[in-house]
C-alpha positions, 0 to 999 in steps of 0.5 A: 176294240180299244182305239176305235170311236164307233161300231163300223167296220173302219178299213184303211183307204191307205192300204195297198194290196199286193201279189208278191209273186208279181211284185219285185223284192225292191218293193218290200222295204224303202231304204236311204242310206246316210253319212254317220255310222247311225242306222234308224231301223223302222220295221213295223211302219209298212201298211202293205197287204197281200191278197191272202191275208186281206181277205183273212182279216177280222173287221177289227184288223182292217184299220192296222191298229197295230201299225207303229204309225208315222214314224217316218214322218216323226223321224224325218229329221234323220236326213238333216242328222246323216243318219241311214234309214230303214223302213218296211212297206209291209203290214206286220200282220203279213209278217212280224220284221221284229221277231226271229226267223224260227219264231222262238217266243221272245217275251213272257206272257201275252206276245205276238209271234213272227206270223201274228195270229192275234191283235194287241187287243187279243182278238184273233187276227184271222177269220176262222179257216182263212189263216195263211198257209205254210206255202204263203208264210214261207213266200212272206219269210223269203221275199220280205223278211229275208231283204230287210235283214239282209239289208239291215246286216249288210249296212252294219257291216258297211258302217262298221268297215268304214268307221270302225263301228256301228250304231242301230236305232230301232223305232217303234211305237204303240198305243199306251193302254193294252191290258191284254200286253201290259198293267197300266200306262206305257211311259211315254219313253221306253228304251230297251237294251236288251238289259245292258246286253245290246249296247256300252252301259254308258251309251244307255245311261246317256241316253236314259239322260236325255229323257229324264231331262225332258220333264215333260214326258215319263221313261224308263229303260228296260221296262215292259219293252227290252228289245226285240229281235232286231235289237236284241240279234244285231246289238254285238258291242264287243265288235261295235256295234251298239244297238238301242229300241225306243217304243214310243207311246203313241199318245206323245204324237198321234190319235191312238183311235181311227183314223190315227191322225197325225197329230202336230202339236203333240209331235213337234215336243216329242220330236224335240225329245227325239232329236237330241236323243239320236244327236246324244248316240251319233256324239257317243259314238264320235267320242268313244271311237274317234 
């Protein structure tokens, strides 16, 4: 598999496996809420499994390879902007925050769907016979898809009551080589707008802007990546609210191998990239609403 050094199985000691009918709901998401109408949404972060898919996963899907790792960590800097944040505990392998409830395919050609059943790498995810029931998969839609949209809308609806509108950042990142979902090389920064549906054209081009500046990095804007489900539902600018995805490439910040290291002297560049790219939405927002 892509990312990994060596033959041996590599399971993830940070995983935490949990019973959801013993476990609260409060546990399926950790989420802090700021002083700006800016809400930073980080719906592929968690590393929790539960018992059914643990047991189900290939060798290949013991590390989580397909996590968008750290990026709480590389975003910590959202408290010091008075941004909300908002991070799921779960694994997607368990369920997929970014797609639709009724799992309607979202882009062309090879994909993952709400209840994964294949890696990035195209392996299957399951061992044969072991894929979660109908009876588990509505358990995981009810108990930690349904909060972490629950609490998405309602702190939308919360900024846009307050400040007259609202601003939604959802942040990804993936490795920057998977020809099973992509040609080539990811840019280093890839921002979706859902091509131009999901937020003011102007709020993008700004946006955009701040990346080109940073020489140092490649980007583009609506490329491989345009958005996914969150963006692409709660994005509504006609009742302001502006919603922007950024995938970032792991590469610019992390060990894209086992045991996907956190990688300081390459996050610190990018997080000076990533700050004023929010500073950059938070000022549009002041100055277009006031």
């Amino acid at each position: 598999m892509a990312g990994r050094r060596s033959g041996q199985t590599y399971r993830a000691p940070w995983r935490r496996i949990i019973d959801l009918k013993e476990s609260p709901v409060d546990n399926v998401l950790t989420f802090k809420r700021g002083r700006v109408p800016l809400l930073i949404s980080m719906p592929h972060a968690g590393l929790k499994l539960t018992p059914v898919v643990e047991a189900a996963l290939v060798d290949e899907a013991l590390s989580l390879p397909d996590t968008d790792w750290h990026i709480p960590r590389l975003y910590d800097f959202a408290a010091e902007l008075g941004a909300s944040t908002l991070a799921a505990e779960y694994s997607r392998f368990v369920i997929d925050l970014n797609r639709p409830s009724d799992d309607k395919p979202m882009y062309a050609g090879a994909t993952t769907g709400l209840f994964p059943s294949i890696l990035f790498d195209g392996v299957p995810l399951f061992k044969d016979g072991q894929t979660p029931s109908a009876e588990e998969r509505a358990l995981y839609l009810q108990q930690i898809w349904t909060p972490y949209h629950q609490t998405l809308e309602q702190e939308l609806q919360r900024m846009r009551d307050e400040f007259g509108y609202a601003l939604l950042f959802d942040a990804h990142s993936i490795r920057g080589h998977i020809p099973h979902l992509f040609d080539g090389r990811l840019p280093a920064f890839n921002l979706g707008t859902f091509n131009g549906a999901s937020c003011d054209p102007e709020l993008a081009s700004r946006m955009e802007q701040v990346c080109a500046a940073a020489k140092d990095y490649s980007h583009v804007l609506n490329g491989r990546f345009k958005g996914g489900h969150i963006t692409r539902h709660y994005g509504d600018p006609a009742n302001n609210i502006h919603a922007v995805q950024l995938e970032l490439a792991q590469s610019t910040y992390m060990e894209e191998f086992v045991p996907f290291h956190y990688r300081p002297d390459l996050a610190e560049p990018t997080r000076a990239v990533l700050k004023p790219l929010l500073e950059t939405f938070i000022a549009w927002g002041q100055e277009r609403f006031g």
